[in-house]
Residue frames relative to the residue before (quaternion, step in Angstrom):
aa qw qx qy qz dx dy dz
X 1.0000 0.0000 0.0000 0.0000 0.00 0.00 0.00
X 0.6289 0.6150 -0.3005 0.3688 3.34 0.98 -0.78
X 0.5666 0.6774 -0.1908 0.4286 3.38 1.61 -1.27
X 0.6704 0.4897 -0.2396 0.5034 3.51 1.48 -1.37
X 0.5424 0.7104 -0.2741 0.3549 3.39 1.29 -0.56
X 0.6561 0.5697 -0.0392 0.4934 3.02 1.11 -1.69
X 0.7558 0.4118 -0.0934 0.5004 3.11 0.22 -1.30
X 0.5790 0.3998 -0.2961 0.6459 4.04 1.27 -0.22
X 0.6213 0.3529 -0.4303 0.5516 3.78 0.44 -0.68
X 0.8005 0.4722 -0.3096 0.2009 3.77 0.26 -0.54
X 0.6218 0.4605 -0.2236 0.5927 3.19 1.67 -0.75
X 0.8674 0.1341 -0.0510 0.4764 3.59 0.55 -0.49
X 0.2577 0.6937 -0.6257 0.2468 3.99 0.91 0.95
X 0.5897 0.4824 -0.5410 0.3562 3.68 -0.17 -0.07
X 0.4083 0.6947 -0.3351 0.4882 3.79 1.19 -1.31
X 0.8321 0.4615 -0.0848 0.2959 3.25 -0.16 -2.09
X 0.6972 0.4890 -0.1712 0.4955 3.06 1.52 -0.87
X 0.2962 0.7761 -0.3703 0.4157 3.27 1.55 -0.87
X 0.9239 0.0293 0.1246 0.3607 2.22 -0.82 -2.24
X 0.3702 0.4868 -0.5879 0.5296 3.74 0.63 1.42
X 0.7035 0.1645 -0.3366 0.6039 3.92 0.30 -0.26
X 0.4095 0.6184 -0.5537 0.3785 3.69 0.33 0.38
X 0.7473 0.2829 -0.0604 0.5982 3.45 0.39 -2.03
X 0.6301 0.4129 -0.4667 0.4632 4.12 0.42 0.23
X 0.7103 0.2694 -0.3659 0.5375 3.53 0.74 -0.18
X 0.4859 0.5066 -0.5253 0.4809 3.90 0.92 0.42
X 0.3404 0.8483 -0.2153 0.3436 3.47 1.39 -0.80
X 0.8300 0.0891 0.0641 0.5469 2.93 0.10 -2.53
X 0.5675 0.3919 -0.6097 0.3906 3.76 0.62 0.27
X 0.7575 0.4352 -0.4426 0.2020 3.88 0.11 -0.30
X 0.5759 0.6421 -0.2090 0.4610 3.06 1.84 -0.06
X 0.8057 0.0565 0.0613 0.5864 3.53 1.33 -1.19
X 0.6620 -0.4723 0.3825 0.4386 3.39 1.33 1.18
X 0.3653 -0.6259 0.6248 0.2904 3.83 -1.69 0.95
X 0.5794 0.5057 -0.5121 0.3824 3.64 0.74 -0.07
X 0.7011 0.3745 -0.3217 0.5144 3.73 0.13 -1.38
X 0.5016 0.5288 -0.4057 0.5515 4.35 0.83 -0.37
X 0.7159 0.4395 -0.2553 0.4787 3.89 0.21 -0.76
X 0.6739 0.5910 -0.1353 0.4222 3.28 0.91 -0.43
X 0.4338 0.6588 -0.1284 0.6010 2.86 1.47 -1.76
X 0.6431 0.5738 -0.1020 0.4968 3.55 -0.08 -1.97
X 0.8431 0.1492 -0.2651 0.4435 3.69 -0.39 -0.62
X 0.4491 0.5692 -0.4315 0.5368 3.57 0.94 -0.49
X 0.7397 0.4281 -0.3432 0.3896 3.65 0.01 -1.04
X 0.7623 0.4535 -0.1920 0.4201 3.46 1.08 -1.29
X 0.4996 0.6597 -0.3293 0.4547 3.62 1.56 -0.16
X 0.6165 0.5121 -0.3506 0.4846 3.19 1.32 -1.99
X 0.6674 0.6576 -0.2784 0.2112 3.98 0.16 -1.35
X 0.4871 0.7863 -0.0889 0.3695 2.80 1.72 -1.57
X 0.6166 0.6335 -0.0930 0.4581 2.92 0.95 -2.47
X 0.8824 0.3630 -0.0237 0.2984 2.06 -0.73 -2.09
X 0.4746 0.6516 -0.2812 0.5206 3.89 1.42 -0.78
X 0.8108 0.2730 -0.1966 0.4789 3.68 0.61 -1.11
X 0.4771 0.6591 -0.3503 0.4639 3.41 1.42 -0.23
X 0.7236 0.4975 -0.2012 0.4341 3.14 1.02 -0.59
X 0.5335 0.6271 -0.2932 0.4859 3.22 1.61 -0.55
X 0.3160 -0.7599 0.3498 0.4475 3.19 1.79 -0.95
X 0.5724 0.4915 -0.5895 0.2886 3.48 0.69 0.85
X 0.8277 -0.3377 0.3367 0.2958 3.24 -2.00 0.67
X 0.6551 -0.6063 0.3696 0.2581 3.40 -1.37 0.02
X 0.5010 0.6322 -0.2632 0.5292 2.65 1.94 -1.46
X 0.7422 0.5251 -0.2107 0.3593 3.95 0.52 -1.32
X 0.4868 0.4404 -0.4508 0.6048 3.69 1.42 0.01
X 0.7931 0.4582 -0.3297 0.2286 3.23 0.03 -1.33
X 0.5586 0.5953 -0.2705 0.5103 3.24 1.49 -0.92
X 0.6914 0.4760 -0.2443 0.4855 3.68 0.99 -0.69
X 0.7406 0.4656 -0.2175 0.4329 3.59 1.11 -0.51
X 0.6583 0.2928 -0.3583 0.5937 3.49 1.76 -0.09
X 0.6872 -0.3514 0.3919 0.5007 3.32 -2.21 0.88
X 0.8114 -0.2976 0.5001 0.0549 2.74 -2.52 0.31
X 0.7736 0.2257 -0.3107 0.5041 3.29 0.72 -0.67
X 0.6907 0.4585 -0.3770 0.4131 4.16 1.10 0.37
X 0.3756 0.7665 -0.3411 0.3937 3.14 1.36 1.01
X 0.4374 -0.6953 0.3888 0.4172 3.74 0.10 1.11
């Protein structure tokens, strides 16, 4: 049984993943609204961002500086 496991997580985990954040974000919009869900959502995808380049080891100042246009750049 384990084998069928494996061998399904391997050939088809993106699928699986899909449609698990598919029906969890169908979830949170009938529960907490597609606005306060959309929200929710970008917070989450901001925090990742961060916390993603933080890890790369650059500074705070150096995201932020990278995330605004060109002309608000020191």
């Amino acid at each position: 049984m384990e084998k069928f496991w494996t061998a399904l997580w391997q050939h088809h985990s993106g699928k699986l993943l899909g449609g698990g954040l598919g029906c969890l974000i169908g979830v949170f919009v009938i529960l907490f609204g597609f606005f306060n869900t959309l929200f929710v959502m970008t917070c989450t995808i901001l925090g990742y961002v961060v916390g993603k380049r933080i890890d790369e080891r650059e500074t705070i100042v150096e995201i932020i500086e990278k995330l605004l246009p060109p002309g608000y750049r020191r």
